[in-house]
N, C-alpha and C positions, 0 to 999 in steps of 0.2 A: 668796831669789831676788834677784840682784842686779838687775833690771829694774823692780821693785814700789815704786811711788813712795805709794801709803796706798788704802786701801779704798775711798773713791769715795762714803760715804754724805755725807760732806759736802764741798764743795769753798765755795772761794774764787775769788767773778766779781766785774764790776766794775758795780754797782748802775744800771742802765738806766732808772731814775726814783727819785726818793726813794721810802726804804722802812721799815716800821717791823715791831719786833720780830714774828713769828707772821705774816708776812705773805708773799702767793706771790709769786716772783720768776721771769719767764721769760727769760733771755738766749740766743738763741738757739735751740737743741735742747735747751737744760737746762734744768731747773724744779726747784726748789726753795721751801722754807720759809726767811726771812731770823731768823738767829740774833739777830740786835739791828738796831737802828734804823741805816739809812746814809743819806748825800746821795747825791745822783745822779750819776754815777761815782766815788763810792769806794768801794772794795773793801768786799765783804759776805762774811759767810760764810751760808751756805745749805743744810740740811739734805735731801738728795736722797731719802733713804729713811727711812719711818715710817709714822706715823698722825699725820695735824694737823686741827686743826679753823681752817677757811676760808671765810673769806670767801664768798657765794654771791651769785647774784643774786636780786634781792627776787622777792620772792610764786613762786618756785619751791620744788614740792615734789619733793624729792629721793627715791626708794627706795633700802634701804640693797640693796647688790650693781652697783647702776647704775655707767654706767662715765661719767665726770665728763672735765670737757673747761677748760681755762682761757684764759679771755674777758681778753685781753692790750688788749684797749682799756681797758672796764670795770675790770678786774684784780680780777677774781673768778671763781668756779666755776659751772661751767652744765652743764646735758647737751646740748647744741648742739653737737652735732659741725663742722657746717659752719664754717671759717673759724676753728676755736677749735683750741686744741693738747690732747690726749690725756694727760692726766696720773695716771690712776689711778682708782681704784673708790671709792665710796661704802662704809664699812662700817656706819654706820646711818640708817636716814630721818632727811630734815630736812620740817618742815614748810613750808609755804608762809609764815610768820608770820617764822621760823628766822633768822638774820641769817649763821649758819653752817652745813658741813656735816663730817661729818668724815670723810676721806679718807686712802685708803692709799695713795703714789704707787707704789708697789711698784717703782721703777725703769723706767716707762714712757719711754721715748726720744719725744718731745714731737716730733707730725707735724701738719703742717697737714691737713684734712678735706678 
């Protein structure tokens, strides 16, 4: 198809704060995983679709199937909807102890609450 510019699981944004390797990146509507470490506007590349294990917010317990939400001040994972962008499911509990959670972005289009 001559219109097909590449699959979309991973793109190339331009790093909206310093960011380091396995870490979530929101620019815009997009959300990603940062493939390696970038400064704050250079170009990152960003894994859109998988399973990553992320950042969360402390003393939050996670159920696994819960639908997780990413806390763009903080820059980590919550189940707060309000004010947070929709990034994907939880697919196992994290404990409230847990520093991570691990999550499927499944391609969720990142909406505010």
């Amino acid at each position: 198809m001559k219109t097909f510019v590449q699959p979309g699981d991973s793109l190339t944004v331009v790093a909206p704060y310093a960011v380091t390797s396995g870490q979530g990146v929101l620019v815009g509507a997009i959300f990603g995983v940062a493939a390696y470490d970038a400064a704050l506007n250079a170009n990152v590349e960003v894994q859109t679709e998988g399973v990553f294990d992320v950042t969360k917010e402390p003393a939050l317990a996670i159920t696994a199937g819960a639908r997780v939400y990413w806390d763009n001040t903080n820059r980590r994972i919550t189940t707060t909807a309000t004010g947070n962008y929709h990034v994907g499911i939880a697919t196992l509990a994290a404990l409230a102890a847990d520093t991570t959670v691990r999550v499927w972005t499944e391609r969720v289009p990142a909406s505010g609450a």
